[in-house]
C-alpha positions as CSV (number, residue, x, y, z in Angstrom):
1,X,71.1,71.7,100.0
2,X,68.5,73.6,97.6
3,X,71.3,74.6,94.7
4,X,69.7,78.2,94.5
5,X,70.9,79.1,97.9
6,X,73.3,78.4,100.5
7,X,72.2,79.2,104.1
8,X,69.0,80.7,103.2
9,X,70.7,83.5,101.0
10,X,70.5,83.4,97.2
11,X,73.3,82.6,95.2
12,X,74.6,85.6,92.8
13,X,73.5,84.8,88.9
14,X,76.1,86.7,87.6
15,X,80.2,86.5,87.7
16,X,80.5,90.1,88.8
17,X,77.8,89.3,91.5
18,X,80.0,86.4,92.9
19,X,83.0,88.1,92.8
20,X,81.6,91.3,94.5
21,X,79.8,88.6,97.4
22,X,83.4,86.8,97.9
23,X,85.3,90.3,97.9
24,X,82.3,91.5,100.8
25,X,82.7,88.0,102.6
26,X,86.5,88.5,102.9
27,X,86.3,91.9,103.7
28,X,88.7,92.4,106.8
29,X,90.9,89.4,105.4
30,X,94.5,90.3,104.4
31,X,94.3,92.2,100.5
32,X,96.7,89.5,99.2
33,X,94.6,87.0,100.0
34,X,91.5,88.1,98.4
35,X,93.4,89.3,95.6
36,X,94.1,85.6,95.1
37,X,90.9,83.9,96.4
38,X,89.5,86.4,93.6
39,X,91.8,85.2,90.8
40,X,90.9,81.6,91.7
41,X,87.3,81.8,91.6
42,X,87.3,84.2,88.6
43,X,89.3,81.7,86.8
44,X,87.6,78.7,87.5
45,X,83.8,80.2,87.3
46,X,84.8,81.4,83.7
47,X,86.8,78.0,82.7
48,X,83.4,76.4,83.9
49,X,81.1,79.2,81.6
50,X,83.7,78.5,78.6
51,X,83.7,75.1,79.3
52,X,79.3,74.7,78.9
53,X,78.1,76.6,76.4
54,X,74.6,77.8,75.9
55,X,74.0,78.0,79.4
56,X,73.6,81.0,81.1
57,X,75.9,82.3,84.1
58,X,73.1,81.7,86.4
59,X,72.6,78.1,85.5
60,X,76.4,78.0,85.5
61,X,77.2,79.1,89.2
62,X,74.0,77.5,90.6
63,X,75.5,74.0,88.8
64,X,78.8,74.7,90.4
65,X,77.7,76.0,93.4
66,X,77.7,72.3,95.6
67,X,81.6,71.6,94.0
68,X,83.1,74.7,94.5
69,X,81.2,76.5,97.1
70,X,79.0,79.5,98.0
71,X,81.2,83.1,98.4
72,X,80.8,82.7,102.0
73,X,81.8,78.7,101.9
74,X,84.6,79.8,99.3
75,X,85.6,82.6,102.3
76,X,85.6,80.2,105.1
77,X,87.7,78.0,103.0
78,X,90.4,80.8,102.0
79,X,90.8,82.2,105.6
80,X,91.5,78.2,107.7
81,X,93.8,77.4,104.8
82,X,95.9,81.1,105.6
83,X,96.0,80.1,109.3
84,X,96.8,76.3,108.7
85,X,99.3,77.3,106.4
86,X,100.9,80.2,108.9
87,X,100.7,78.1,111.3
88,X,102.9,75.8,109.2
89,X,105.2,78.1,108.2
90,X,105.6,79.9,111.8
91,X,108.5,78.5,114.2
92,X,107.3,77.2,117.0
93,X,108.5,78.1,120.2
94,X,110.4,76.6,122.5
95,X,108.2,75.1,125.5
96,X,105.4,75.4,123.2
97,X,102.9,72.6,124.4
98,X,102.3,69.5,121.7
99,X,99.5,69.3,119.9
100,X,97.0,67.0,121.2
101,X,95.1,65.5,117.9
102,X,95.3,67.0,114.8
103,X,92.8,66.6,111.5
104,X,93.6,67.4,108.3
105,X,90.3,68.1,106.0
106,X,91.1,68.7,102.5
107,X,88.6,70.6,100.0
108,X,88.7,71.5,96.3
109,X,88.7,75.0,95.8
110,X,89.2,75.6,92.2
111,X,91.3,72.7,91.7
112,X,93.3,73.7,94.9
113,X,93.5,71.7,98.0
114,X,92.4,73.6,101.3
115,X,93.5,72.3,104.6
116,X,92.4,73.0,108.3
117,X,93.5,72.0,111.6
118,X,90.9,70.4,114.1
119,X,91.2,69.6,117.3
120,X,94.2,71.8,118.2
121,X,94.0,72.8,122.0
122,X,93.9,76.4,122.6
123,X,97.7,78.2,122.5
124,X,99.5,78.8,125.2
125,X,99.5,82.4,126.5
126,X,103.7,83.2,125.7
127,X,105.6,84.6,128.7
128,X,106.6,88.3,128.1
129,X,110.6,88.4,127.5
130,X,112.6,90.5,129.2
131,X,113.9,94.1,127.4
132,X,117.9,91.6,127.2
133,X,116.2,88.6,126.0
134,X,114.1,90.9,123.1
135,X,117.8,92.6,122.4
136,X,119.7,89.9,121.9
137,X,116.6,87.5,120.8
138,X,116.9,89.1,117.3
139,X,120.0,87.1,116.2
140,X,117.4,84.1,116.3
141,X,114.7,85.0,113.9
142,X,115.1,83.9,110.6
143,X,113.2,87.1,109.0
144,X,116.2,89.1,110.7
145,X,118.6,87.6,108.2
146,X,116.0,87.7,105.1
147,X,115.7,91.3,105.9
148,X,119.1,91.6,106.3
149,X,119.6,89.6,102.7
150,X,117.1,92.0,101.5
151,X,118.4,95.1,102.0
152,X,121.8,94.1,100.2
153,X,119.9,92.7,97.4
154,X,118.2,95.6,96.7
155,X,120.7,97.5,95.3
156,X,120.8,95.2,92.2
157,X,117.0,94.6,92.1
158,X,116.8,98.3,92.5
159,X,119.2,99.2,90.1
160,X,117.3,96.6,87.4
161,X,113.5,97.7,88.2
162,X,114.2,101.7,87.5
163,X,116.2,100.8,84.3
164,X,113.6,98.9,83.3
165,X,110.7,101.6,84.0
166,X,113.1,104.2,82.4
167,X,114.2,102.3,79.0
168,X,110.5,101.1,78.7
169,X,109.1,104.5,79.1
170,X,111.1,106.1,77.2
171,X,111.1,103.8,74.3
172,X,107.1,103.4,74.2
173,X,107.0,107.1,74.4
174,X,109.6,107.6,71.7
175,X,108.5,104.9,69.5
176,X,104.3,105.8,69.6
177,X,104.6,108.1,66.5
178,X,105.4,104.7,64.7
179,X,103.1,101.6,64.6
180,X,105.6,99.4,65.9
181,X,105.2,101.6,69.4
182,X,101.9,100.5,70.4
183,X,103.0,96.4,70.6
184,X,105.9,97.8,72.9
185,X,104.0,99.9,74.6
186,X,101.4,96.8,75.5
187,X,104.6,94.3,76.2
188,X,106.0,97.2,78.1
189,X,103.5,97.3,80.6
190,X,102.6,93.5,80.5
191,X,105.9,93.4,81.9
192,X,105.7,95.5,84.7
193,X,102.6,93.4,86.1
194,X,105.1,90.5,85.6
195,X,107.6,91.8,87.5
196,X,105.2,93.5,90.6
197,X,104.5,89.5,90.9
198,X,108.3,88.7,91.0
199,X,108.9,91.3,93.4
200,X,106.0,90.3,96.0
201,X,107.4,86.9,96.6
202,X,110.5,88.2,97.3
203,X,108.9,90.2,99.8
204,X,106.7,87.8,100.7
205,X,109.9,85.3,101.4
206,X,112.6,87.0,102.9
207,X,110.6,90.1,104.8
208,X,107.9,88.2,105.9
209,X,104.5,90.4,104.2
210,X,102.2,88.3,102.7
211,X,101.8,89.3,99.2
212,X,99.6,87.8,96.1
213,X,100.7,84.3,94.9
214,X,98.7,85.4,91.2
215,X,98.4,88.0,89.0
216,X,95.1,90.1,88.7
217,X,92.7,88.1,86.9
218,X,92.2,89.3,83.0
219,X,88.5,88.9,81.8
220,X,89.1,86.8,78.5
221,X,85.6,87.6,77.5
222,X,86.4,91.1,76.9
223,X,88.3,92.1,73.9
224,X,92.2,92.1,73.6
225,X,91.7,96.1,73.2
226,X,89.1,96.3,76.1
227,X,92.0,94.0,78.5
228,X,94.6,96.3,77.3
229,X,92.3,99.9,78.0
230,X,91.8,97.9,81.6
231,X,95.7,97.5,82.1
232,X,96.3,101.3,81.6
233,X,93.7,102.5,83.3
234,X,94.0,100.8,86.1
235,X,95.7,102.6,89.1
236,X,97.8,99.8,90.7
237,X,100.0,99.8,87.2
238,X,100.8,103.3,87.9
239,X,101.7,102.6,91.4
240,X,104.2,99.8,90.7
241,X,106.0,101.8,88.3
242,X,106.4,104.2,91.3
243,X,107.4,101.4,93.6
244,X,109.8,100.5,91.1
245,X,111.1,103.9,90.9
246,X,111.5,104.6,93.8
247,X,113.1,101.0,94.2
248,X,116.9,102.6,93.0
249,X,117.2,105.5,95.8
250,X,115.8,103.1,98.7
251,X,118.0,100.3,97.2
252,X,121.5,102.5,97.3
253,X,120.1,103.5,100.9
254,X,119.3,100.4,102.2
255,X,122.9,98.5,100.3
256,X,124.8,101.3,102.2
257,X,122.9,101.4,105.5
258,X,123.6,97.4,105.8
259,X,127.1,97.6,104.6
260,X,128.7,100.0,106.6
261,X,127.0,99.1,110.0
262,X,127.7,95.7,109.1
263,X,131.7,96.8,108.1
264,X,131.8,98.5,111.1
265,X,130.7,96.5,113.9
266,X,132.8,93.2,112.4
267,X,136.4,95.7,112.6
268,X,135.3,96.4,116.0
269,X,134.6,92.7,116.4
270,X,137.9,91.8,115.2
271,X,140.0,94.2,116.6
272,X,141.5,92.7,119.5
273,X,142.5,89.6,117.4
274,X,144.0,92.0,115.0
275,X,145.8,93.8,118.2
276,X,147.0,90.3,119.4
277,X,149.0,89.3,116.2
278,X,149.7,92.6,114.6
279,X,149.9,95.0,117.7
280,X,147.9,97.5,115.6
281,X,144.4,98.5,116.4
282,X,142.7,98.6,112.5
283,X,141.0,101.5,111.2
284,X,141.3,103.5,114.6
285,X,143.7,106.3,113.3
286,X,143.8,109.8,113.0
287,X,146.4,111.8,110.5
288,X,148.6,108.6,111.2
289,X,148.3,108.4,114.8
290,X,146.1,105.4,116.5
291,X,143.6,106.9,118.7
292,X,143.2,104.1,121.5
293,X,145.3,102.1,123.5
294,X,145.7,98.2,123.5
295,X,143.7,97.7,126.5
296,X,140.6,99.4,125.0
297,X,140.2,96.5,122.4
298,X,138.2,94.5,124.4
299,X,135.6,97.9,124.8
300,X,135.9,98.0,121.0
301,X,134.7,94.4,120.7
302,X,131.5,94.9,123.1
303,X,130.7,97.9,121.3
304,X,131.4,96.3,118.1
305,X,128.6,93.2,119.0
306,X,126.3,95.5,120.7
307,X,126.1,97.5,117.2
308,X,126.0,94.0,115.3
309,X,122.3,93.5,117.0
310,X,121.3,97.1,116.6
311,X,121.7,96.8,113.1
312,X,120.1,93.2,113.5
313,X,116.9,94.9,114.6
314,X,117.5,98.2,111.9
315,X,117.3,95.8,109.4
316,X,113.9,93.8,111.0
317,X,112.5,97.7,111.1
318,X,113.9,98.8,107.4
319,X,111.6,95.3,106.6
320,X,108.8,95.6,108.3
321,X,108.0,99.3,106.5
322,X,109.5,98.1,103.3
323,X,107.1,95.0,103.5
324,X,104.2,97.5,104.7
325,X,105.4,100.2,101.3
326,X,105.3,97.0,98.9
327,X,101.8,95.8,100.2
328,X,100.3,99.9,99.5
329,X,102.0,100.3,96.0
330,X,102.0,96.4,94.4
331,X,98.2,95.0,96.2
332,X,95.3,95.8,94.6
333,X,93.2,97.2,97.8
C-alpha cells in the first residue's frame, strides 16, 4: 500500500484535513460516536506530531497512516466496533437462533482495540407481538426500570446541576471586577464540561442514548488563552448550562410524576390485603366516609396493576425524549 494514499485517494497533510475527512466519512453515524472517534484520532495524531519533532504534519500522518488507518479505514473501524459492541450489550431474544461461527478481529485504533463479528448468519425476522404482549412486555425490559431509576434520581441530580450553574454564575460574575474572578471563572466553566460528561453516561446507562464516552478534544498547541477563548465561545457550553438549568424543573416533574403514580397504583395493589386484615379499604375516603365497598377491592387491585404498567411505559416515554433532549443540548452536532 503506497503510504501517500489509501484506495487511490490522497491522504490529508494536515490535522484539520484528517479530522474534517473522518468527520465527512462518519457523516450519518450516531454524533456521539464521532465525537469520540474525533477525540481519539485528534489525540493520538497530535501525541504522534509531539512525540517526532521536526517533522512536518504531512510526513507525520503519511508515517502513521499504515498503523492507525486512513479516515475512511479509521470509519469502518468505529462503526463494526458500535454494532459489535450493541450487539453485546443488547438482550437477546428468546427463540433467537444461535450463532453459527463467530470471529473476533481485533485492531489498534489509537491504542484501542476494535472488534467485529464475522460470520454471523443473517438475523431472524422477529414475530410482531400482540397490542397484550407489548402492554404487559414492558415489565421485562431492563431500560424500563433505568428510566424508571432515572426519573427519581433526577430530582437530586437536578437539584445539584442548577445550584451549581447558579452559584458559579453568579460568583464569576460577581467576582470579575477582581483578578481572582477570571481563575474561577475558567474553573467555573471547566467544570461544566466535566459534569455534561458525567451526565451523558448516566443517560447513556440507565436510558439507553448513546452519548460521548470523552470529552471534546482541547488543541494543546494552541495557547492556554486561545483553549480558554475556544471554551467560551463555543455553543455547546452554553447549551449544557441550559440543559442543566433546565435540569431542576424537569427533575421536580419527573420525581413527582414517578412517585405518585408509583404511590398510587401499589395502595390500589395492596388494598384487598389491607381489607382482609384491617376491614378498611386505605386511602378511599371522603370527609370520613369510605367510598367503596369490600367487594370492589379486587377492581381496585386490577386497576391498581393495570396503572403500575402504564406508568411502566410513561416512564420508557419520559426516557426516550429525555435521552433525545440530552443528545440536542450535551453532543456536539
Amino acid at each position: 500500500m503506497n503510504i501517500a494514499s489509501v484506495a487511490g485517494r490522497a491522504l490529508p497533510t494536515t490535522i484539520p484535513e484528517y479530522l474534517a475527512q473522518l468527520r465527512a466519512a462518519l457523516h450519518d453515524a450516531d454524533p456521539a460516536m464521532v465525537q469520540d472517534a474525533l477525540y481519539d484520532a485528534e489525540e493520538y495524531l497530535r501525541s504522534e506530531l509531539a512525540a517526532q519533532p521536526g517533522r512536518s504534519e504531512a510526513e507525520v500522518i503519511a508515517d502513521v497512516a499504515s498503523s492507525y488507518g486512513a479516515p475512511e479505514e479509521v470509519a469502518d473501524i468505529y462503526r463494526e466496533t458500535e454494532i459489535t459492541v450493541n450487539r453485546a450489550l443488547r438482550t437477546p431474544s428468546a427463540g433467537a437462533a444461535p450463532l453459527r461461527r463467530t470471529v473476533v478481529a481485533t485492531g489498534t485504533v489509537g491504542g484501542a482495540a476494535a472488534a467485529a463479528s464475522i460470520g454471523t448468519p443473517p438475523p431472524a425476522t422477529p414475530k410482531p407481538r400482540s397490542a397484550l404482549a407489548r402492554f404487559f412486555g414492558v415489565a421485562l425490559e431492563a431500560r424500563t426500570y433505568g428510566a424508571l431509576f432515572y426519573m427519581l434520581l433526577s430530582l437530586a441530580t437536578g437539584t445539584f446541576f442548577f445550584t451549581w450553574v447558579v452559584t458559579g454564575l453568579s460568583l464569576s460574575l460577581g467576582l470579575m471586577v477582581l483578578i481572582i474572578g477570571i481563575p474561577i471563572t475558567v474553573l467555573f466553566f471547566g467544570s461544566v464540561r466535566g459534569l455534561s460528561l458525567l451526565e451523558g453516561r448516566l443517560v447513556e446507562a440507565l436510558l439507553g442514548e448513546r452519548m460521548p464516552r470523552r470529552p471534546t478534544y482541547s488543541d494543546r498547541s494552541r495557547s492556554w488563552l486561545q483553549r480558554v477563548g475556544d471554551m467560551f465561545t463555543d455553543g455547546r457550553t452554553w447549551l449544557t448550562l441550559l440543559y442543566f438549568v433546565l435540569m431542576l424543573p424537569l427533575g421536580i416533574v419527573y420525581f413527582t410524576i414517578a412517585v405518585t403514580l408509583l404511590s398510587i397504583s401499589l395502595s390500589f395493589i395492596w388494598a384487598p390485603v389491607a381489607a382482609l386484615f384491617t376491614g378498611e379499604i386505605p386511602g378511599i375516603y371522603i370527609e370520613g366516609e369510605q367510598m367503596l365497598s369490600m367487594w370492589a377491592t379486587p377492581l381496585l387491585a386490577v386497576a391498581g396493576v393495570l396503572l403500575l404498567f402504564v406508568t411502566l411505559h410513561l416512564a420508557r416515554g419520559i426516557g426516550r425524549l429525555h435521552g433525545m433532549m440530552a443528545k440536542h443540548l450535551l453532543v456536539r452536532l
